[in-house]
N, CA, C and O atoms as CSV, one atom per row, in Angstrom:
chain,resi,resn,atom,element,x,y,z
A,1,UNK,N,N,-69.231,-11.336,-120.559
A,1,UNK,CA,C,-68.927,-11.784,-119.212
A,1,UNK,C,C,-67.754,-12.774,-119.225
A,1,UNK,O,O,-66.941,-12.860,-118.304
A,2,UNK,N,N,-67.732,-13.564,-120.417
A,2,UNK,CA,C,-66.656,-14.721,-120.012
A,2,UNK,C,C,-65.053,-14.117,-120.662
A,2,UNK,O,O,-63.973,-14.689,-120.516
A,3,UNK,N,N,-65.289,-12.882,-121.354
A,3,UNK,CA,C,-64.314,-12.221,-122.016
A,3,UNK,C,C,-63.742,-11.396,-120.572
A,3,UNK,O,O,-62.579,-10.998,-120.638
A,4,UNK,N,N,-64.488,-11.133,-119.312
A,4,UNK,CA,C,-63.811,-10.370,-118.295
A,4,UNK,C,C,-63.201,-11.654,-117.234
A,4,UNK,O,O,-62.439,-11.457,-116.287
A,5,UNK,N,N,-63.651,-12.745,-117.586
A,5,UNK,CA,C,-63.488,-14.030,-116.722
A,5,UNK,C,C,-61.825,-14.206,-117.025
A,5,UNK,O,O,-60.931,-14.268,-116.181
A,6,UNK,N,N,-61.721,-14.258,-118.270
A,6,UNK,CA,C,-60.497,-14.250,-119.236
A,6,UNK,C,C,-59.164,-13.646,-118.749
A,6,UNK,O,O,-58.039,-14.045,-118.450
A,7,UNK,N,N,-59.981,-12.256,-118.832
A,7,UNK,CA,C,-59.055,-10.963,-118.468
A,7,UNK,C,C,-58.599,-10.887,-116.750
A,7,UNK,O,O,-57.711,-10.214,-116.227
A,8,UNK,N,N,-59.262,-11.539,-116.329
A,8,UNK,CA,C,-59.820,-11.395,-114.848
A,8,UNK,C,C,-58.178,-12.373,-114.553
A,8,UNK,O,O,-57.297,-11.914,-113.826
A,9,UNK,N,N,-58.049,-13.741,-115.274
A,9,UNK,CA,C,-57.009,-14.435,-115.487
A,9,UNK,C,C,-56.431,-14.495,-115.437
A,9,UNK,O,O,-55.758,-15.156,-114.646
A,10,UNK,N,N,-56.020,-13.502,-116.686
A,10,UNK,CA,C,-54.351,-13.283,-117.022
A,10,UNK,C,C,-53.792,-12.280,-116.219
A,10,UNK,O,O,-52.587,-12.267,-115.973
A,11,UNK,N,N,-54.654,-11.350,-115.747
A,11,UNK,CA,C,-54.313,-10.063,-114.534
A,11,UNK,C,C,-53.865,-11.252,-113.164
A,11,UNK,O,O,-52.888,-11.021,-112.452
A,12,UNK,N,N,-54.360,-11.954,-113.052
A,12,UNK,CA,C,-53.976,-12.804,-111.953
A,12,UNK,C,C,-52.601,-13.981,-112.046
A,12,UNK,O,O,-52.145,-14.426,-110.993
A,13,UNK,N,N,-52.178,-14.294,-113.026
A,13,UNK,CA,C,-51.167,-14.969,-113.759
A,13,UNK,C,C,-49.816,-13.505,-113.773
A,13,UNK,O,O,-48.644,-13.673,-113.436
A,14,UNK,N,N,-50.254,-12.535,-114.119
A,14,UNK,CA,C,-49.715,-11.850,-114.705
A,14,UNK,C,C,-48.883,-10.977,-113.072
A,14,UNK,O,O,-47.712,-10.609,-112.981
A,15,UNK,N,N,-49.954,-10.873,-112.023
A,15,UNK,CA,C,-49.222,-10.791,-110.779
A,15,UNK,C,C,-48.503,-11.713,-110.239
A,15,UNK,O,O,-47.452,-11.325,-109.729
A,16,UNK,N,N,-48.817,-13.168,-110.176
A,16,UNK,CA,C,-48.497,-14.197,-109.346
A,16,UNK,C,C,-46.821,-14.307,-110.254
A,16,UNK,O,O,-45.881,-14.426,-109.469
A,17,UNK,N,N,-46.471,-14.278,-111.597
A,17,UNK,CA,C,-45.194,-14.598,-112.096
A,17,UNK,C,C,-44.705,-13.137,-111.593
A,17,UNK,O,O,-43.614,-13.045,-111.031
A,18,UNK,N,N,-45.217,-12.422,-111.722
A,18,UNK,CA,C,-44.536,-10.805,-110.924
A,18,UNK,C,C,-43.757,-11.127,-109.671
A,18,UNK,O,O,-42.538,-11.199,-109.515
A,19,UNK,N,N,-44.749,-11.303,-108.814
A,19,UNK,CA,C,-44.067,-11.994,-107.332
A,19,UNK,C,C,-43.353,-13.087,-107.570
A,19,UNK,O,O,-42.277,-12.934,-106.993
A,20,UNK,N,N,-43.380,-13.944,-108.029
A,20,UNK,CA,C,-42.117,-15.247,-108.472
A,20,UNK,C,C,-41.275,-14.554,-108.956
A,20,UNK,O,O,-40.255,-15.203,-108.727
A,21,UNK,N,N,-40.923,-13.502,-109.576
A,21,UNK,CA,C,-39.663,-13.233,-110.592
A,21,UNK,C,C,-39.307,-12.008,-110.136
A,21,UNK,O,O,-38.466,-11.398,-110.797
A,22,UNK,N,N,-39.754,-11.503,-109.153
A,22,UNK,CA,C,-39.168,-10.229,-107.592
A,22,UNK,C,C,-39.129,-10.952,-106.549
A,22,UNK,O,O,-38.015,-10.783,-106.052
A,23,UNK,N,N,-39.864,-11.831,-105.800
A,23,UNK,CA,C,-39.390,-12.332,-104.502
A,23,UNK,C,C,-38.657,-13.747,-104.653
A,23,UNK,O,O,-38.074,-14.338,-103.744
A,24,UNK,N,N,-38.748,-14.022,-105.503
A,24,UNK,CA,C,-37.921,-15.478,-105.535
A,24,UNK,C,C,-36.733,-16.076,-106.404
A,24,UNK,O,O,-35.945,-16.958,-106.062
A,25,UNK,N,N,-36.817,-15.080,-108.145
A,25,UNK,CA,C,-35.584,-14.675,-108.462
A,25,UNK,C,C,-34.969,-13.551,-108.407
A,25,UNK,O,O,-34.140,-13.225,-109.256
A,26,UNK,N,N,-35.336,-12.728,-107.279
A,26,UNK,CA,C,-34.188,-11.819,-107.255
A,26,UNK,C,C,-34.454,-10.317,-108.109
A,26,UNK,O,O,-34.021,-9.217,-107.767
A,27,UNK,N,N,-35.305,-10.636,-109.327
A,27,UNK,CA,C,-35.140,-9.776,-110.442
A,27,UNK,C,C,-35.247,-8.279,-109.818
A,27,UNK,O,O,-35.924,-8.306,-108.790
A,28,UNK,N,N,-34.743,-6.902,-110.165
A,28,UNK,CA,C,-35.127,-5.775,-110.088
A,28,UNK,C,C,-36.119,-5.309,-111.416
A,28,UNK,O,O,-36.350,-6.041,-112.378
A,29,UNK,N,N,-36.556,-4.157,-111.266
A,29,UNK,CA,C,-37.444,-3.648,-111.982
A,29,UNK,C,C,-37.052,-3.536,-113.304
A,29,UNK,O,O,-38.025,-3.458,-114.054
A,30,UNK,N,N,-35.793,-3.494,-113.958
A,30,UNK,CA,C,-35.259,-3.428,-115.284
A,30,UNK,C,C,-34.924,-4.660,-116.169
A,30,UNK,O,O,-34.747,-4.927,-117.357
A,31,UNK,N,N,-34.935,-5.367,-114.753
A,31,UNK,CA,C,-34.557,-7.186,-115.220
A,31,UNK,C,C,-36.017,-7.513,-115.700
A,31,UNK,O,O,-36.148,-8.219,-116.700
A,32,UNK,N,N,-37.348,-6.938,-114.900
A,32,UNK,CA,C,-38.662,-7.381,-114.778
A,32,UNK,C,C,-38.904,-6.396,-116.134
A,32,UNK,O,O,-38.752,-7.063,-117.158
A,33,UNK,N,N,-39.098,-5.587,-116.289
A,33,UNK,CA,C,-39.242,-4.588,-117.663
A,33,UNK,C,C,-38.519,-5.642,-119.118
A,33,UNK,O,O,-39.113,-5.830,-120.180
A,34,UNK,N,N,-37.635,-5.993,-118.891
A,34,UNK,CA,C,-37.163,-6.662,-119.910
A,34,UNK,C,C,-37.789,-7.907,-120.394
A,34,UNK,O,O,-38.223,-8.159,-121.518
A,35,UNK,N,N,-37.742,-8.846,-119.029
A,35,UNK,CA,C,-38.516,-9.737,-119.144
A,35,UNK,C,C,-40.185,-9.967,-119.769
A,35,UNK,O,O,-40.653,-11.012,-120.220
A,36,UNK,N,N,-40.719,-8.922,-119.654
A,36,UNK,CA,C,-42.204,-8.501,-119.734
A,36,UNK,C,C,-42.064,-8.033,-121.215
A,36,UNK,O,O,-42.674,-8.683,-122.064
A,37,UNK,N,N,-41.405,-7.096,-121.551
A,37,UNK,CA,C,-40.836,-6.812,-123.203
A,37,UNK,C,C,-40.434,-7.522,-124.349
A,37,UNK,O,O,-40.528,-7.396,-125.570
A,38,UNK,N,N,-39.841,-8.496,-123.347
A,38,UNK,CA,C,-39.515,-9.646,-124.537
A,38,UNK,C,C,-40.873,-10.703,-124.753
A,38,UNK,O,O,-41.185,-11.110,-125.872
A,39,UNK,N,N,-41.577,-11.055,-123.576
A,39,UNK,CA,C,-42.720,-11.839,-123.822
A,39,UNK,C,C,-43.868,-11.037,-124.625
A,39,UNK,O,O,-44.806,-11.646,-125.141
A,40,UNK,N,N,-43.767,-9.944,-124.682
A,40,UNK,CA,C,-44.633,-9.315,-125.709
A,40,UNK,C,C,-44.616,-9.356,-127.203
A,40,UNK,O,O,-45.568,-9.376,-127.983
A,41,UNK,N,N,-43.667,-9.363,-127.374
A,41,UNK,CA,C,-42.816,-9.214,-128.683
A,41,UNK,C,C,-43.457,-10.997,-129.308
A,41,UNK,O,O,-43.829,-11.128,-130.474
A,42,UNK,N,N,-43.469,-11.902,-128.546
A,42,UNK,CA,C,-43.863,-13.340,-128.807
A,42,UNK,C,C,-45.612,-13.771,-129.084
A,42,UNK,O,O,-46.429,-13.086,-129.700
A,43,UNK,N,N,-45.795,-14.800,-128.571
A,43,UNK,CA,C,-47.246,-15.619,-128.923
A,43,UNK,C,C,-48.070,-15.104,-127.520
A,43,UNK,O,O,-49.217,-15.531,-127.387
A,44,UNK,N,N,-47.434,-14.055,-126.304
A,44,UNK,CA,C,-48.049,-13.786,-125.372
A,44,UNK,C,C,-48.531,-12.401,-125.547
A,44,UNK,O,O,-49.331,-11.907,-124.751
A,45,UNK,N,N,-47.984,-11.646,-126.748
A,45,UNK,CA,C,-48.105,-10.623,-127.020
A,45,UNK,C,C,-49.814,-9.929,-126.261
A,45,UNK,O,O,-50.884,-10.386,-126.664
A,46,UNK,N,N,-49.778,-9.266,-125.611
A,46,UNK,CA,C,-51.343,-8.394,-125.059
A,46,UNK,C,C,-51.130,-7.107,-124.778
A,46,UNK,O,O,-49.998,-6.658,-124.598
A,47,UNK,N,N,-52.041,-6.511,-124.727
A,47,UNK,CA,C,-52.387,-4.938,-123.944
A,47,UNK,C,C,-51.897,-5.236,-122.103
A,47,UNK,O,O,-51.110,-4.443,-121.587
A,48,UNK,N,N,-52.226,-5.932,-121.620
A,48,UNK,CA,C,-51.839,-6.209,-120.313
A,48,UNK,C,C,-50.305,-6.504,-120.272
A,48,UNK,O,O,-49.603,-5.647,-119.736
A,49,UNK,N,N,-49.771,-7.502,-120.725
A,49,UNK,CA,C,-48.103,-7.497,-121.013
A,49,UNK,C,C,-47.302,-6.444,-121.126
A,49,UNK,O,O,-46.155,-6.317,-120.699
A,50,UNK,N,N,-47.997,-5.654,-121.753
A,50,UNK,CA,C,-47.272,-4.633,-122.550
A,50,UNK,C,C,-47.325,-3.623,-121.684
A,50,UNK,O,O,-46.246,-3.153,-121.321
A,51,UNK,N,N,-48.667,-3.009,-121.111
A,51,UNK,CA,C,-48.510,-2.265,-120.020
A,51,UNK,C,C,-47.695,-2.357,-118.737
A,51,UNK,O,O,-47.070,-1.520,-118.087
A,52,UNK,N,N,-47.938,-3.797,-118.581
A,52,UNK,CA,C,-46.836,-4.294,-116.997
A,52,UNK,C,C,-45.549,-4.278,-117.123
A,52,UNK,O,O,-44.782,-4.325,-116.162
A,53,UNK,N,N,-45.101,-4.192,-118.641
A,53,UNK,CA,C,-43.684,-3.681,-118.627
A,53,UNK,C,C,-43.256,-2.504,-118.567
A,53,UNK,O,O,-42.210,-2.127,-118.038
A,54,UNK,N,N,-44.117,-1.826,-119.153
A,54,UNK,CA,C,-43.928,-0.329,-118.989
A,54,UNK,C,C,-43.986,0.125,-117.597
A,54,UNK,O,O,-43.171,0.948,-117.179
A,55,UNK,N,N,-45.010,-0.424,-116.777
A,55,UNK,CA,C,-44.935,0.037,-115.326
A,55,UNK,C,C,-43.815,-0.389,-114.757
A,55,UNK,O,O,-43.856,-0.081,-113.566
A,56,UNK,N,N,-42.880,-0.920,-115.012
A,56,UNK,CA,C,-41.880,-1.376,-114.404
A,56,UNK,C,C,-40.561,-0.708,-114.350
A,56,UNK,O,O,-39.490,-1.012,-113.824
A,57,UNK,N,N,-41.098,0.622,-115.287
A,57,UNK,CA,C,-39.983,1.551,-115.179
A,57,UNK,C,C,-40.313,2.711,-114.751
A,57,UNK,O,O,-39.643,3.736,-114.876
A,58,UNK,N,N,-41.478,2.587,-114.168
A,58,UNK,CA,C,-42.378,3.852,-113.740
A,58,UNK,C,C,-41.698,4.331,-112.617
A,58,UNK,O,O,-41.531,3.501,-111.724
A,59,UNK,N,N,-41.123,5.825,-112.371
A,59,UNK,CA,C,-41.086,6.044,-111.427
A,59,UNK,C,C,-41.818,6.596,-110.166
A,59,UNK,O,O,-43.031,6.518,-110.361
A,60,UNK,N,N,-41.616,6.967,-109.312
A,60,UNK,CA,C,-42.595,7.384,-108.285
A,60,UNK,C,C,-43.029,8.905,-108.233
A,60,UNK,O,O,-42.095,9.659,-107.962
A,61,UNK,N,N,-44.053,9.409,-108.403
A,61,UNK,CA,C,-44.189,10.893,-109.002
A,61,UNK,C,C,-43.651,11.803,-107.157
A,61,UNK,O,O,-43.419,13.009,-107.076
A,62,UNK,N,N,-43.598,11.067,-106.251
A,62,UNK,CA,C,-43.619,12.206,-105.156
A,62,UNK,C,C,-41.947,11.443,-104.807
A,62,UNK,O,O,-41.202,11.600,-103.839
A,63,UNK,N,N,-41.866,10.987,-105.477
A,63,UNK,CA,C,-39.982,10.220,-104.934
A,63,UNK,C,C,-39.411,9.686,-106.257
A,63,UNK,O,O,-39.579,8.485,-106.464
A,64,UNK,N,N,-38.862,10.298,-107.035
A,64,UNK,CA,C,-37.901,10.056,-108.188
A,64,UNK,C,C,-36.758,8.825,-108.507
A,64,UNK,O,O,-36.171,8.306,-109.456
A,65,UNK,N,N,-36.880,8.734,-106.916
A,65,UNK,CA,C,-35.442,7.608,-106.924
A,65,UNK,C,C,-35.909,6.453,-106.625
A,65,UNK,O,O,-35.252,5.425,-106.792
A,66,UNK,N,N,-37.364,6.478,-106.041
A,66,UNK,CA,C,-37.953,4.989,-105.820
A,66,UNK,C,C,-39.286,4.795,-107.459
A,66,UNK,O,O,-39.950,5.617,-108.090
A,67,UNK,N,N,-39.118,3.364,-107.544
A,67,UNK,CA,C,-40.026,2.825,-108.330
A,67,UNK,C,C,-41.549,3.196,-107.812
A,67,UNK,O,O,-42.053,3.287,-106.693
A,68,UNK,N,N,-42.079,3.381,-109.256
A,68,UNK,CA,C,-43.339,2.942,-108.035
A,68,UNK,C,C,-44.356,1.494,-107.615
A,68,UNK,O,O,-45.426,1.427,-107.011
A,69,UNK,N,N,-43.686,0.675,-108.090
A,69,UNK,CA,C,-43.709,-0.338,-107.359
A,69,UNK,C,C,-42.867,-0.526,-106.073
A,69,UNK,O,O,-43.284,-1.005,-105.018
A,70,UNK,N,N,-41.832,-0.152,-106.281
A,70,UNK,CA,C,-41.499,-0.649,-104.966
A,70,UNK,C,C,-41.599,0.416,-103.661
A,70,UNK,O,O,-40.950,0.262,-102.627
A,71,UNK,N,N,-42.702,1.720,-103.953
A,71,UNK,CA,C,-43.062,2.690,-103.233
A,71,UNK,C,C,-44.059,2.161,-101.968
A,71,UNK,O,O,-44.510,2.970,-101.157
């Protein structure tokens, strides 16, 4: 239970710097992919990190030219 409390956490950390670093610096999805890539590679290294960078180049399966984040 306190191992999903944890997880529960960093999923919430892990959105809130998302929205700081798209609505407030500006970043696009490749700036945000990078950013997320390089903190993996470090002492933040996780399964969650690592995935949220990868989604960041995800495109949109019914629209090619939009992200799917920003779908």
């Amino acid at each position: 239970m306190v191992h999903n409390g944890i997880e529960y956490g960093d999923m919430q950390l892990i959105s809130e710097i998302y929205d700081l670093l798209k609505n407030v610096g500006g970043l696009d999805n490749q700036e945000l992919h990078k950013v997320f890539a390089e903190w993996n590679q470090g002492e933040l290294k996780s399964f969650l990190i690592e995935i949220t960078a990868r989604l960041m180049t995800k495109r949109d399966d019914k629209d090619k030219n939009n992200y799917l984040l920003d779908s």
